[in-house]
Every structure is written in C-alpha cells, then in structure tokens.
N, C-alpha and C positions, 0 to 999 in steps of 0.2 A: 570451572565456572567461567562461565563469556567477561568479556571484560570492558563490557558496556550494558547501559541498560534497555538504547534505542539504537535502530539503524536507518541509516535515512533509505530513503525510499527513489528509485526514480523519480516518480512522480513528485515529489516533496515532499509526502506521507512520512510519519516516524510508526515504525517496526517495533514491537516491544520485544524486548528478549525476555531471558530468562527472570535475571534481577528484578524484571518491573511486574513480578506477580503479586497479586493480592496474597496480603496476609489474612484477610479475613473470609474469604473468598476467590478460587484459582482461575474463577473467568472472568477476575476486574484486575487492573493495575494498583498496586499500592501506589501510596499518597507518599513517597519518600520519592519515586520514580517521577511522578505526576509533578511535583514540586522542582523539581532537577529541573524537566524539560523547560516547564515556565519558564522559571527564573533563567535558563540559559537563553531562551530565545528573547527576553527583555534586553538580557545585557549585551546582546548582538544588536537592539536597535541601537541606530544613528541620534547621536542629538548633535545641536548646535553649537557648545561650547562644551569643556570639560565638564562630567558629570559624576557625582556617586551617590547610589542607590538609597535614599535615608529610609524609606518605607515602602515593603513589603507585605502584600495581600493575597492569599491563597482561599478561593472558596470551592469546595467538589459539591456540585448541585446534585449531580448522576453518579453511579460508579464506573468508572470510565473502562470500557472495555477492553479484555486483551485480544487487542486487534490494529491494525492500521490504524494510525489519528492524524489528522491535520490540525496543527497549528497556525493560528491566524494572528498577528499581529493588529492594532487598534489604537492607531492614535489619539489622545482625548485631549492633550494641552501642551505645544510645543515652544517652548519657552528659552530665551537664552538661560534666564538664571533660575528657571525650574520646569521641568517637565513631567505632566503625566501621561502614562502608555499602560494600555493593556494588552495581554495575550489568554486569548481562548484557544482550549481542544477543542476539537470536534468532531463527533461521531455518528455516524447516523441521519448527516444533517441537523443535528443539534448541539447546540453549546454542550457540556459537560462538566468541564472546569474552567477555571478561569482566573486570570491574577494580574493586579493591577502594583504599577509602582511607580513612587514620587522620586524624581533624581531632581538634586538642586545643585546648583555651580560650585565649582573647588574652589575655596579659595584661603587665605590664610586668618586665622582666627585665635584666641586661647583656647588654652583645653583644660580641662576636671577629668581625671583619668580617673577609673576605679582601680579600690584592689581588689584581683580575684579572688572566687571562691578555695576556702585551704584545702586543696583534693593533690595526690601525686602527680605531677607531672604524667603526660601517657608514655613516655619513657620505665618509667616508674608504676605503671600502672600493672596489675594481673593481666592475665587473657583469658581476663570474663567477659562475653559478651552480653550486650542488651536480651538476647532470644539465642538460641543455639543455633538459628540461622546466621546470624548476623558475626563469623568469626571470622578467624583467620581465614583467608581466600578465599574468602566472597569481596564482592567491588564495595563492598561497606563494611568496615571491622570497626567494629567499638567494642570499651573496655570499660564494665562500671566501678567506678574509684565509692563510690557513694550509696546505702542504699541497696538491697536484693530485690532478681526479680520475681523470687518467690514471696516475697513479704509485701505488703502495702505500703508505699511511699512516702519521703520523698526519695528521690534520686542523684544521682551525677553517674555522665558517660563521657569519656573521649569516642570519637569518631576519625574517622580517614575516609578516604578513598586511591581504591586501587583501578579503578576505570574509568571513565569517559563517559559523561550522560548520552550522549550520541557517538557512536562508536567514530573515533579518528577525527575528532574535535573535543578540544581539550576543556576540562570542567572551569568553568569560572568560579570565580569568589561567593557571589553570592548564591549561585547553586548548591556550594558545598554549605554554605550557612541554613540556606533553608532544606535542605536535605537532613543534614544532622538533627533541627531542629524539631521536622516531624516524628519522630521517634521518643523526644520527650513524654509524651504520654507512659511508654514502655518501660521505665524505672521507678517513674511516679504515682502509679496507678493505684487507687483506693479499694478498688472492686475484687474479688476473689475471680482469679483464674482461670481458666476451666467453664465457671457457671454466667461469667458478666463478659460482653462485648463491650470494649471503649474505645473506638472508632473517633480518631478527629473529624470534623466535617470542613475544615476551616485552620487556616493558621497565619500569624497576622508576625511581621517582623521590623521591629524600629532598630536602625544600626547607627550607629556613628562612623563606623570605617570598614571597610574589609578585613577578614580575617586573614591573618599572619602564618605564614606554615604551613605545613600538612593537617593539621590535629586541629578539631573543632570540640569547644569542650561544653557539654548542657547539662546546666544547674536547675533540676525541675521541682515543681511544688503542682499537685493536683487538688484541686477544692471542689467541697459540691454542696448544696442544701440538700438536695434530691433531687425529687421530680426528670428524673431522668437526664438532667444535663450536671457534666464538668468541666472545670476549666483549668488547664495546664500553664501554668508562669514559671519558665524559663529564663537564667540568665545565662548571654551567653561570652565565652569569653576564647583566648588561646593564649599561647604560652607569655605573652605580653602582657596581657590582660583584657578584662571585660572590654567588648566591643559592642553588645547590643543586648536586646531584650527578644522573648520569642512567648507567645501565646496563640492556645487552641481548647477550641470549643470540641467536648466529646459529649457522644451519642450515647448514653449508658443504656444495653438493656440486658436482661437475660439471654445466655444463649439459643436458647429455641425460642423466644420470641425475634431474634436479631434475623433468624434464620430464614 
C-alpha cells in the first residue's frame, strides 16, 4: 500500500493515489482523503500571530474526481487575534469541495477538561477495523473498541496514520483530526448495510487543542427522523483526553437509488 494519499504535482496540482479512492464509488475521492488535503493546506497558511485551529468546516458540493486537483487557498479575515481562511478543490474549473476555518490567537487561559469516553486504550484495543479496508497497512488503521460494523450504532474507533496526506510532507494535527473524524459515520450507522448508502456531505469540527500522539479516538452517535437525512455527533478525544467535538450530515438513500 503507497504511503500517501496525494502527490504533488509539478505544476502544483495534487495526484491522488491509491488511498484517496472513493468508497462509494471508484471514480471520486473519498471524503477521509478530501479532508486531509484541506485541512493540511489551511494549516500551511501564514497568519499574523500565533494561531490554533478552533473551527473547522468541510463541505463536498460535487464528488470530487479521481484525477489531478488544485487547491486554492482564500483569504476572508486576517486578523491578529482571529483569522478566517478558506481552501477550495478544484476540478474542471469548478469549485468541488471546499473548507473554511477560524484560528484565534494562543494565549493563556483556564481550562474545564473532559473525562474521556471508557473505551481501551488503542494499545489495548483488538485489530478490528472500521471496514476491512481500513487495517493494518493501509495509511489509516483503526480499531473499533465500541460498537460492530455489522450491527447498527453507536460506535467508537482509534485511528492512526502510517502516511503522509501529500507524499513527503508530514500530516499535521488537524488533518489527522478531521481525517479520523470522517469515518464516524462507519461504526455509527443506523441503515442496513448492503441495501442503504450514508455518505457524509459535510463535516463540521469544534477543537479546543490539538490532538496528542498518534491515536485519534471517535465517539460517534448517528440520529435521524427520516426523510432521508442523518447526523453523526462525535466526540473526539486521545490518550489525554477529549479535545473536540466532530459532526456530519449524511445523505441516506437506498442503494440503487444512490447509484
């Protein structure tokens, strides 16, 4: 398995590999991939004074092709003591996805920690993955402590990463946070198997800090009335403790209608 999931491109373009195939479909990029890039190319923008990430916005308008993408960076408010930036793919000459995030200035404050959810440590943990793609040596290995993926929800997973959202540039913090967190839906899920598609369109992330370590741990719950939407609430935490919150809007429909 490659040990990235983009490769940059001469021209600036990102390459998808292997890793960043749709799950629900083999000619778009999964939203775990899609999320990475983002969030990586946000935290590479420049701000004005010391910054960390307090929210996070991910929306996929299109399904964003397996193929060359450009990344564009989009200033909206540059601030010493807060900043908002967005970054768009682009494909085709259109937008596709897109994700916006507020960084406000570090500074020293109290704090109200949580206690984590009681799941094993992932030391601790089986090596059960989320999907039977998703295991040992592939660039994403999770282990569900909480919760079957055979069964309907809720959930808990540890998460890792053994690669590089861009090959030979190192993953940041909050890429690995909103990476893992797309996957929430995958332990949580209400729908039967096989007959339902639930597809996020969207993933929204409030943090307090950076995640700690390797191991990124998501405590999910999926709700729905009907009418063809659900919504996934995730908390997320690491070996420390809870660090943020993560939610996603899914697309529910039968499989040959989704098709």
């Amino acid at each position: 398995m490659t040990s990235a999931f983009y490769r940059r491109l001469a021209d600036g373009r990102f390459e998808p590999l292997t890793p960043a195939t749709g799950s629900w479909n083999r000619a778009h990029q999964n939203g775990v991939a899609v999320a990475g890039l983002l969030a990586q190319a946000i935290e590479a923008a420049p701000t004005r004074s010391p910054m960390k990430v307090a929210r996070f916005t991910l929306d996929i308008m299109r399904p964003v092709p397996f193929a060359p993408i450009a990344v564009r960076i989009v200033p909206v408010r540059d601030g010493a003591r807060m900043q908002l930036i967005d970054a768009e793919i682009v494909a085709g000459g259109e937008v596709v996805a897109r994700a916006s995030a507020m960084r406000v200035r570090m500074d020293e404050s109290p704090t109200a920690e949580e206690t984590p959810p009681a799941h094993p440590g992932p030391d601790d943990a089986p090596p059960n993955p989320v999907t039977s793609v998703l295991g040992a040596g592939h660039p994403m290995e999770t282990r569900v402590v909480a919760g079957s993926i055979r069964q309907p929800g809720p959930g808990a997973f540890w998460a890792t990463f053994n690669a590089d959202v861009v090959e030979g540039e190192p993953m940041c913090a909050l890429a690995r946070s909103a990476m893992a967190s797309d996957v929430g839906s995958a332990p949580s899920s209400i729908v039967e198997r096989g007959k339902w598609s639930f597809a996020n369109v969207d993933l929204s992330l409030y943090l307090t800090r950076a995640p700690v370590g390797a191991w990124v741990l998501v405590d999910a719950v999926t709700i729905s009335a009907g009418a063809g939407v659900g919504l996934v609430n995730s908390t997320l935490a690491d070996e420390r403790g809870v660090f943020g919150r993560a939610h996603q809007t899914l697309f529910l429909a039968p499989i040959e209608a989704a098709a």
